[in-house]
N, C-alpha and C positions, 0 to 999 in steps of 0.2 A: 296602513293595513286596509286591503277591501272589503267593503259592506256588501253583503248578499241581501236579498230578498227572498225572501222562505215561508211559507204557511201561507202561500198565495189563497185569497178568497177567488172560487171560481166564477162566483157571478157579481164581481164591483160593487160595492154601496158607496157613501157619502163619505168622500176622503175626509173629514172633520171627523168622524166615528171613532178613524186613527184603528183599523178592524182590518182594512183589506191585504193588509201582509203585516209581519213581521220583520224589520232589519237586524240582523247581526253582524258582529266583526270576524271575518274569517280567522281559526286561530293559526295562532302561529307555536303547531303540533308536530311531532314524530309520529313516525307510524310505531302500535305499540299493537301485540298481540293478547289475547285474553287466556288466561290458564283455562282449558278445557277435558272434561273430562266427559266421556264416550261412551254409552253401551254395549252390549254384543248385536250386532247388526247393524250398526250405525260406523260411517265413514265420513269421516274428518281430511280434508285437504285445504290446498290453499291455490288460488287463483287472481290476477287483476283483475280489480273493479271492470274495468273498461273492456274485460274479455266475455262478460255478459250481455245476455240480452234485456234489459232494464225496462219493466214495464213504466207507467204514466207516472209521474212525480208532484208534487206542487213545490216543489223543491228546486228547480233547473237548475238555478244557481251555484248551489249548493252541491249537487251530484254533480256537476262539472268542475268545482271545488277538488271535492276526490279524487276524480278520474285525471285531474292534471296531475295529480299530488301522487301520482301511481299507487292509490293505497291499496294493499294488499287485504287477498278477500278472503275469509276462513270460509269454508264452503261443508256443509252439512246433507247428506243422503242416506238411502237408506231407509231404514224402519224396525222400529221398535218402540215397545211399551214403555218403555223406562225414558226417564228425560236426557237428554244432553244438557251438561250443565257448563257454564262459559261463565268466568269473572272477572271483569276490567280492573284490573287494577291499581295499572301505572295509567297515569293523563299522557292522552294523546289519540289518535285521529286514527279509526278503526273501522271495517266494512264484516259485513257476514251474508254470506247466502244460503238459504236453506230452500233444496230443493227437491220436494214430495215428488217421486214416480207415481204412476197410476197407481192406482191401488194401494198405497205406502200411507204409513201412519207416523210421522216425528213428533216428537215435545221437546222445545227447548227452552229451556228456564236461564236467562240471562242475567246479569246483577252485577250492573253499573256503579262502582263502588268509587270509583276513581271521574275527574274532569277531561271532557275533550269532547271528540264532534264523531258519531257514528250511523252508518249507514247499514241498512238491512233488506236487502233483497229476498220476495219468496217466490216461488211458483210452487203451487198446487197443482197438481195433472190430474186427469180424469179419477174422479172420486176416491182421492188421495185426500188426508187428514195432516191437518197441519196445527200445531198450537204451539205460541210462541208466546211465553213470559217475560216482561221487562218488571225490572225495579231499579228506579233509580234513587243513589242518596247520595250522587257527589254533588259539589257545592254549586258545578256549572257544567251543561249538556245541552248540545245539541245533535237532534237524533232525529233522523225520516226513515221511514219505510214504505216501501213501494213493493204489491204486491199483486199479484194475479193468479185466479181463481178459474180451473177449468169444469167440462159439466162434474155434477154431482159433486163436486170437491167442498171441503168447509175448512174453513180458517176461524180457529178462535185463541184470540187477544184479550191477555188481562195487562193492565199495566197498573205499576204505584208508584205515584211520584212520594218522597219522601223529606220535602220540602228541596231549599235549592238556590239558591240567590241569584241563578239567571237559567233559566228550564224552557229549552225551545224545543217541538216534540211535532213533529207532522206526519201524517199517514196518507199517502191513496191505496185503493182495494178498487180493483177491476174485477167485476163478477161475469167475465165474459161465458160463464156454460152455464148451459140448461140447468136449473134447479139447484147452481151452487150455492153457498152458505158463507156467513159471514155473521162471528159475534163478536162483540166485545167490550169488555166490564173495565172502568177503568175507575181509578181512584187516586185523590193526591190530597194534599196538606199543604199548604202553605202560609209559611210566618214569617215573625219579623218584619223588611223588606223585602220579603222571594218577591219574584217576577216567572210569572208563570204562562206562557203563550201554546195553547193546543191548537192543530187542526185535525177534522178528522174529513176527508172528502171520499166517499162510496161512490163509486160509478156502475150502473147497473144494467147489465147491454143483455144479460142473460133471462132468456124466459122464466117465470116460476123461481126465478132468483131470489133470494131470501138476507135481508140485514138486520143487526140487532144490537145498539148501540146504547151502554147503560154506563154513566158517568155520575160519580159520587163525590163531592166533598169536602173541605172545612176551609176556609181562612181567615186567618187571624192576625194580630199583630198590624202591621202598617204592609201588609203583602195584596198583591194586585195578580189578577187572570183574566186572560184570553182563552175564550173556546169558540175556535167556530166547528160547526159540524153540520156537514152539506151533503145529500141522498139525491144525487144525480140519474136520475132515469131517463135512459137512454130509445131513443124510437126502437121498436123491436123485442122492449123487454115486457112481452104481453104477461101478464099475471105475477108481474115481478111485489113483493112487500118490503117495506125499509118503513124500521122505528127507531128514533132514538130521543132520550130523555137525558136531562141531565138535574141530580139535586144535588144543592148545596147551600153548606149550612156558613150564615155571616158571624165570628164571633164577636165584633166590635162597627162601631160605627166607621171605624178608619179604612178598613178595607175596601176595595175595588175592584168587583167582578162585572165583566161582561161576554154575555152568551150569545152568540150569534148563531141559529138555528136557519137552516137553506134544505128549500126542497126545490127542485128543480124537474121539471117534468115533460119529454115529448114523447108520450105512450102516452093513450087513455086509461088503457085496461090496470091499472095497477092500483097497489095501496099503501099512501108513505102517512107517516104522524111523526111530528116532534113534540116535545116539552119539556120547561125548565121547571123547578120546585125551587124556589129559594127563602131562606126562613133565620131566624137568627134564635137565639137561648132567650127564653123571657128572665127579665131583672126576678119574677118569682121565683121562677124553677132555681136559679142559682142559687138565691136566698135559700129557698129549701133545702137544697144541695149543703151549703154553708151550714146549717143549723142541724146538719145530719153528721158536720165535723169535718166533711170533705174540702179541702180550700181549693180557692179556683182556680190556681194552676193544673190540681189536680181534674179537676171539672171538665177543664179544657180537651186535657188527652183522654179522660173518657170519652167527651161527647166524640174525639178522632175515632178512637177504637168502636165505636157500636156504627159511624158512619162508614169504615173503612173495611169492617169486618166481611160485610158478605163479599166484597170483594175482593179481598184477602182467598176466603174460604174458595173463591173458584180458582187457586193455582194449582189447588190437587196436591199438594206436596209438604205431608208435614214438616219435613226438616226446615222448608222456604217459611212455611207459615207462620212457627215459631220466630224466627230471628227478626219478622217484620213485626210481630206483636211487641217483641223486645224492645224494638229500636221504638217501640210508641207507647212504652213504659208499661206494658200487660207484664205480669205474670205467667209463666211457662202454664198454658193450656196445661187439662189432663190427656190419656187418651183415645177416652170416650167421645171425647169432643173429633178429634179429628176422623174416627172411625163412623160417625154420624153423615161427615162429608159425600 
């Protein structure tokens, strides 16, 4: 079976770091389609990978993976308030394109229930809105998105990883217009042995262009992560800003997290910042916890739930929000809670 290369780092550091890419094994998948369900104004079709126009990747690999494999691409347009909702849930090797008209507003809430290897194409056209929800909670995923931002346009990305025991996850966002917009909240858990490898690489060619990268979250157990996350400013992008931060909380001395934060810069005029927050439970707080009756398994998925929470809360959709509280052992919100959102 072939090894790819994936979550390429854009600017090389010190191969010992064992940080500048990712390898996987290509799987050996069917192409499987996702049950979808539709609003009024929104159009659902199906097209080959290969018959798009594919903006930047750090993936090559990987989208050439696809594109030989003919996999077929559920394709999303249109506009409407309401989400389109898509659920994987046979294993196997899936593509999606979601593509904003000018002026056009989509939500699509996605939920990776199932294993295999998926591809997401967007384009945003002039101050078209786009927002795409992933959750994943199958046991193994590998998933890129490649996406492009025209002027005035915004993309916002919440993603929850849901633990996972091999979770490979890469993104580019090309902010090629004037003043376009780019956030995204991202949250995960990992236990056990998971194996967790994130990129997140922003390319920002667009003047007055705007990023907003906010990553949250716990691992415990004998599980290990990879984040890198790189705000690429590009000559031309005069007054461009890009932030992102990443906390996360260590629950045991056994775990292995590393963050690798990249700003890269040929404009002067701009303003990027990065930071991590990383912090573990002190031996007190748990004692406390413990003496309040709470045992520490219990401990644990609390401290997931108040880490996970505010990211949760930007999917906008209680039905979503509930079933991910559930799967992290909460109790069914009331609905004061979600109408506070």
């Amino acid at each position: 079976m072939a090894t790819l290369k994936v979550n390429r780092l854009p600017a090389p550091t010190f191969s010992w770091l064992h940080v500048n890419h990712a390898e996987i094994t290509a799987p050996q998948l069917v192409n499987e389609q996702p049950e979808i369900a539709a609003p009024e104004g929104i159009s659902v079709g199906q097209t080959a990978l290969q018959n798009l126009n594919i903006p930047q990747t750090d993936s090559e690999e990987l989208l050439s993976f696809f594109t030989q494999n003919r996999v077929s691409c559920v394709t999303v347009s249109g506009s409407s308030r309401e989400p389109v909702r898509l659920q994987f849930q046979k294993n196997g090797i899936s593509a999606l394109h979601v593509n904003a008209e000018k002026g056009k507003q989509i939500t699509v809430i996605a939920d990776y229930r199932a294993c295999g290897a998926f591809q997401t194409v967007i384009h945003a056209e002039d101050a078209a809105s786009v927002k795409l929800v992933q959750i994943f909670s199958g046991s193994e995923a590998i998933s890129s998105i490649a996406a492009e931002i025209a002027d005035c346009a915004e993309l916002q990305l919440v993603q929850i990883f849901l633990s996972g025991a091999s979770v490979t996850n890469g993104q580019t966002v090309t902010m090629n217009g004037r003043k376009s917009a780019f956030t995204a909240n991202i949250g995960y858990i990992a236990d056990h042995n998971d194996k967790l490898d994130l990129n997140m690489n922003i390319i920002q060619n667009g003047k007055q262009s705007e990023s907003n990268v906010q990553v949250k979250g716990v691992l415990r157990g004998n599980a290990s992560k990879v984040l890198r996350g790189t705000i690429d400013f590009r000559h031309g992008a005069v007054g461009a800003k890009g932030a992102e931060n990443e906390d996360v909380l260590l629950m045991n001395e056994h775990v292995q997290n590393r963050t690798v934060p990249v700003i890269l810069c040929a404009e002067e005029d701009v303003s990027g910042s990065h930071g991590a927050s990383i912090g573990q439970i002190s031996a007190e707080h748990i004692f406390y916890l413990q003496s309040r009756g709470i045992p520490e398994e219990r401990i644990a998925e609390l401290m997931a739930q108040a880490r996970l929470g505010s990211v949760i809360r930007q999917i906008g959709d209680a039905e979503t929000e509930r079933r991910i509280f559930r799967v992290l052992g909460r109790e069914e919100p009331d609905e004061s809670e979600y109408n506070q959102v």
